[in-house]
C-alpha positions in Angstrom: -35.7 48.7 35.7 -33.1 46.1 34.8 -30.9 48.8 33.2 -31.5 50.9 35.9 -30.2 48.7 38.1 -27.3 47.6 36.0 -25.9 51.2 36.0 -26.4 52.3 39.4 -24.1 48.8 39.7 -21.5 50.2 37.3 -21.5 53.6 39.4 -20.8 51.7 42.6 -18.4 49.8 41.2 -16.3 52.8 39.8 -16.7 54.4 42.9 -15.1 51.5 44.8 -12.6 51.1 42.4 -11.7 55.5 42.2 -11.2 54.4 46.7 -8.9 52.0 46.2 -6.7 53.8 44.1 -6.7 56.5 46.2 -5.0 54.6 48.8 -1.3 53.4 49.2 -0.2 50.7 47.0 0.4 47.9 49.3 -3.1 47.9 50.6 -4.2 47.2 46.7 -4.2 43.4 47.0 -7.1 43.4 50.2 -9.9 40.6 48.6 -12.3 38.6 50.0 -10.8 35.3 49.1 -9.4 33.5 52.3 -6.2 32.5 50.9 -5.3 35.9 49.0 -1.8 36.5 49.2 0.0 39.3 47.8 2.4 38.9 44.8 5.1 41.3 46.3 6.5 41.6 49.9 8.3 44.9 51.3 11.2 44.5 52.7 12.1 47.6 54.9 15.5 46.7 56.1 16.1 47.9 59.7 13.1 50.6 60.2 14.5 53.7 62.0 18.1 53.7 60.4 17.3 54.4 57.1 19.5 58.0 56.8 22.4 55.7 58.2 22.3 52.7 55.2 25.0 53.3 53.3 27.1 53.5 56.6 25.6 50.7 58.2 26.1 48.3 54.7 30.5 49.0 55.1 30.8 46.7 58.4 28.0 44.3 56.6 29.7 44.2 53.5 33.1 43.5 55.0 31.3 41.1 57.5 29.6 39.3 54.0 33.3 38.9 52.5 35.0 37.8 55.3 32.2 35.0 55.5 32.8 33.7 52.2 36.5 33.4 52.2 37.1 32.5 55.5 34.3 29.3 54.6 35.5 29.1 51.3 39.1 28.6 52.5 38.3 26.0 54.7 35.9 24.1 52.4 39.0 24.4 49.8 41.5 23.4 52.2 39.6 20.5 53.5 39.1 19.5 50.1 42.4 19.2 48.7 44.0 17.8 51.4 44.0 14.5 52.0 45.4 15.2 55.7 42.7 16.4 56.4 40.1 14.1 55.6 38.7 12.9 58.8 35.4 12.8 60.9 36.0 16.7 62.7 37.4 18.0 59.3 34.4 16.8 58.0 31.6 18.0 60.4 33.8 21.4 60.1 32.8 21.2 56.2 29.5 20.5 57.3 29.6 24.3 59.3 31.8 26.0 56.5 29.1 25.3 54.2 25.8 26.0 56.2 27.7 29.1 57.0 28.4 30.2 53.9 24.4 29.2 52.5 23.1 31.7 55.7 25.1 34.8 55.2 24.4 34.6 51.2 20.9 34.1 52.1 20.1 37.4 53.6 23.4 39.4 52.5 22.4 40.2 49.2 19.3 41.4 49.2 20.3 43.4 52.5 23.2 45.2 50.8 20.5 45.8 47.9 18.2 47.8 50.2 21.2 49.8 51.8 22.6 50.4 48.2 19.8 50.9 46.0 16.4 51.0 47.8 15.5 47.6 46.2 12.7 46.6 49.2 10.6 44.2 46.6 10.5 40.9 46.9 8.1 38.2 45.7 5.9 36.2 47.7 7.1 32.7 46.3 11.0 34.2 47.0 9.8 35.3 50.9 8.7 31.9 51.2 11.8 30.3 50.5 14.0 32.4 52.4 12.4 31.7 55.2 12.6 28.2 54.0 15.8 28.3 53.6 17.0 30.8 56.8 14.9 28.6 59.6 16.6 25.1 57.4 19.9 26.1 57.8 19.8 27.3 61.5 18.6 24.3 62.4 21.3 22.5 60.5 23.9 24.5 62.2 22.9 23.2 65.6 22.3 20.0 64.3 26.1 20.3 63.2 27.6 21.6 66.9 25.8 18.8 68.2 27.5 16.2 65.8 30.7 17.9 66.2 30.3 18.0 70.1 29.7 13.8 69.9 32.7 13.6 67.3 34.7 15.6 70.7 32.9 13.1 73.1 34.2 10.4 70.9 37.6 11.4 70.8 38.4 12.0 74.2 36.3 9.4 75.8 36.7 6.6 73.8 39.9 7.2 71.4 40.5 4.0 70.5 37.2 3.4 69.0 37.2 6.8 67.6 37.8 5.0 63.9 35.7 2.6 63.9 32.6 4.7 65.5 33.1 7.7 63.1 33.3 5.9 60.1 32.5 7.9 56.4 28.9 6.0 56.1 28.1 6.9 59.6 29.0 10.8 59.7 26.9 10.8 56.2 24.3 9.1 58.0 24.2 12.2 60.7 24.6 15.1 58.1 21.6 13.6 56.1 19.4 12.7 59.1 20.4 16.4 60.4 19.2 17.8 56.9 15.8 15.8 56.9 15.2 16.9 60.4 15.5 20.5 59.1 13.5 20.3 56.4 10.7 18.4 58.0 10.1 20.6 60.6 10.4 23.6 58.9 8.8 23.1 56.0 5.3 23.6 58.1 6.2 27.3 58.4 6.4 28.4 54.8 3.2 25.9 54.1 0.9 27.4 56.7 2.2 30.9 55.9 1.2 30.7 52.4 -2.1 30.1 52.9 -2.8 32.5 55.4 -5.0 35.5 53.8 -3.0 39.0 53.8 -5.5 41.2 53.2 -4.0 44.2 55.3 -0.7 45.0 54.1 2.5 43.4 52.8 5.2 45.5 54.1 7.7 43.4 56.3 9.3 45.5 58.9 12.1 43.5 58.9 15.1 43.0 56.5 14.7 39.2 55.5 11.4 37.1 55.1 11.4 35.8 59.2 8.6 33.5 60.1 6.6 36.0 62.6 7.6 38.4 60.4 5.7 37.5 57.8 2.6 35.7 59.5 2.3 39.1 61.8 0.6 40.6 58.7 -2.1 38.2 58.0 -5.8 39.1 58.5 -6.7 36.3 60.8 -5.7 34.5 64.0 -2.3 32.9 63.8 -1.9 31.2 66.9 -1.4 28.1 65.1 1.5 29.5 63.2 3.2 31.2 66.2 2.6 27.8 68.8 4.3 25.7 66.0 7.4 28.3 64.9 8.2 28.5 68.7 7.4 24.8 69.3 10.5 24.0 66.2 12.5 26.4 67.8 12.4 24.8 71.6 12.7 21.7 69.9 15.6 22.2 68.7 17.3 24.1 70.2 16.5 22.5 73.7 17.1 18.5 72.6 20.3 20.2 71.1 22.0 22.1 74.1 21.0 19.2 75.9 23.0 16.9 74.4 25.3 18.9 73.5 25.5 19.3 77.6 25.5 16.2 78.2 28.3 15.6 75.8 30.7 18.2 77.4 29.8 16.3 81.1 30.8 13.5 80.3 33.9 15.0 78.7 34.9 17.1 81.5 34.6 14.0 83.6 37.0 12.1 81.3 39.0 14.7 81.2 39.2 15.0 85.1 40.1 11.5 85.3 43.3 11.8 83.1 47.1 11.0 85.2 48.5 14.2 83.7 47.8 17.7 84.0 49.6 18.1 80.4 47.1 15.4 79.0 44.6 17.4 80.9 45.2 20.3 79.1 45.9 19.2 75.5 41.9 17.2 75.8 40.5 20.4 76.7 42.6 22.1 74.0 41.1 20.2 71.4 37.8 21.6 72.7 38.0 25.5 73.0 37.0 26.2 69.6 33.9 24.0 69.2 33.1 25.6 72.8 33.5 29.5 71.9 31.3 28.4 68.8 28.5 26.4 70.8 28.4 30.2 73.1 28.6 32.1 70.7 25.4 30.6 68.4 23.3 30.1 70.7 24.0 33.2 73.0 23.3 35.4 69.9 20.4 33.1 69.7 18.9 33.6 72.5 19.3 37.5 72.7 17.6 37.5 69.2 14.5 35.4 70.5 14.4 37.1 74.0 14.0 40.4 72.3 12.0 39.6 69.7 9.0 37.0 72.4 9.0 39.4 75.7 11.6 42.3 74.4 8.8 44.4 73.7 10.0 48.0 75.2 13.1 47.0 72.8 13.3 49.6 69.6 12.9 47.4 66.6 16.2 48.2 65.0 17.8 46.4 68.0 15.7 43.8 67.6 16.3 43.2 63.7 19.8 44.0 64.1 20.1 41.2 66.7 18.4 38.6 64.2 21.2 40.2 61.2 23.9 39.8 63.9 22.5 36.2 64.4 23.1 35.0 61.4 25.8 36.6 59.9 28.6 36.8 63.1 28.6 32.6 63.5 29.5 32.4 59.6 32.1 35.7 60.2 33.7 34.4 63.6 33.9 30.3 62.8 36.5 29.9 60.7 38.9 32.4 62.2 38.6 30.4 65.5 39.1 27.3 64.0 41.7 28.8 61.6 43.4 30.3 65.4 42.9 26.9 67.6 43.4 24.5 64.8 46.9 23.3 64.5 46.7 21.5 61.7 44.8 23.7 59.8 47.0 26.5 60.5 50.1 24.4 59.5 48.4 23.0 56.1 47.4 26.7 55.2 51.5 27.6 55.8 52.2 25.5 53.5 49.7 25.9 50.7 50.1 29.5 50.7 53.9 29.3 51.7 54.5 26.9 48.3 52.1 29.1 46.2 54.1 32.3 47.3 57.8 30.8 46.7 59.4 32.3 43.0 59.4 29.3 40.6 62.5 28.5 39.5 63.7 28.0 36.3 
């Protein structure tokens, strides 16, 4: 009876095992533990405009490169320059380099996908691009906000402007910006890796986004979902606020000025910080809108939104500084002026 029973267990047990591999591979993971996770993701890239990859990764790729020499000029010019070194060159560095860390972090693997089909990714890597992605937006609007209190500063109070912005208190900001970021996003990547995936592990999306990745777990995820859009009000809200406030009380300065020349060279110093603040957070907003209530959207506009999000802040910043910036434009004349003269013997 005993072997009887052991066999007819053996038959069930093949038969179960003949079902599964019958069906497609990323459903092979499903158990019955509650924290199962798979040890691959599926990245699909932008669903819906896959015969149009390898034209789609030309404007990307030249996007990617003019991302990392327009930050890595600035972050080199900044550096060597002594005339250079001061509290809004400074919080500039501060976007340069979280500009340059955002578009790396989704570039390459995207341009894999386009180029070679290469949609794997491993669970521990997913985690830690969204890590890293949802930690470095949040540090570039911790940044505009510094920079638009460095402008409040400097307009509203110039002659303090030294003594306020002093070296230990602008590393004070960057590093209470970048343990704000990492406190409240490292929740995301905790909760989500202990959520049981036990459906499938294919991401339609082209980086390892925090819904992206919860939306395929096998249980309620309210809790994930309430806190990712409770960081993102958070921050972005207290942010635009101040920075709001900052530009008020600016413009009221500003008002208040005998000249209309002194007028105009304040507000001068401002247009570039201001066509970054809109453009950030407009790109923002039409990335979130789409992808919370933007439900009749096709989902390559919506992924394409969240690309465009994240890759035209890093493309567009340092040509409009490199443009409004006066003294960056004059120090990169001269740099590249000297290099270019014939030596002479």
């Amino acid at each position: 009876m005993a072997l009887h029973t052991v066999l007819r267990w053996l038959t069930l047990s093949c038969r179960s095992l003949s079902m599964k591999s019958s069906m497609p591979w990323p459903f092979l993971f499903a158990s019955n533990d509650s924290h199962t996770h798979p040890s691959t993701f599926v990245l699909l890239g932008i669903p819906g405009l896959e015969n149009d990859y390898l034209w789609i990764s030309v404007p990307f790729l030249v996007m990617y490169v003019i991302a990392l020499l327009g930050n890595g000029a600035m972050l080199l010019l900044i550096g060597i320059d002594r005339g250079l070194h001061s509290p809004m060159y400074y919080f500039l560095c501060m976007l340069a380099f979280t500009d340059a860390v955002l578009s790396s972090c989704i570039m390459p693997k995207l341009l894999s996908i386009f180029w070679f089909g290469s949609m794997i990714i491993y669970f521990e890597a997913c985690l830690f691009q969204m890590f890293v992605i949802h930690t470095f937006t949040s540090l570039e609007s911790g940044v505009l906000l510094a920079m638009a209190f460095d402008r409040y500063v400097a307009i509203c109070n110039p002659l303090r402007y030294a003594t306020i912005l002093t070296n230990p208190i602008i590393l004070k900001i960057y590093i209470a910006n970048v343990i704000r970021g990492v406190l409240i996003v490292i929740p995301c990547p905790a909760m989500a890796s202990r959520l049981p995936y036990c459906m499938t592990n294919i991401i339609h999306h082209s980086y390892c986004d925090h819904m992206a990745v919860v939306k395929l777990a096998c249980v309620d995820t309210t809790i994930n979902s309430t806190y990712g859009l409770t960081v993102v009000l958070l921050v972005i809200v207290f942010d635009v606020i101040f920075i709001t406030f900052s530009y008020v009380l600016i413009l009221r300065t500003v008002y208040n000025l005998p000249s209309k020349a002194a007028r105009i060279k304040a507000i001068n110093t401002c247009t570039a910080h201001i066509c970054i603040i809109l453009l950030f957070y407009t790109l923002g907003l039409f990335s979130f809108l789409t992808h919370r209530v933007g439900h009749h959207v096709s989902p390559y506009v919506h992924i394409l939104l969240a690309n465009f999000y994240l890759l035209i802040p890093p493309v567009i910043n340092p040509i409009v500084y490199g443009i409004k910036t006066k003294e960056i434009q004059e120090k990169a004349f001269k740099i590249f002026y000297k290099n270019a003269l014939p030596t002479s013997y």
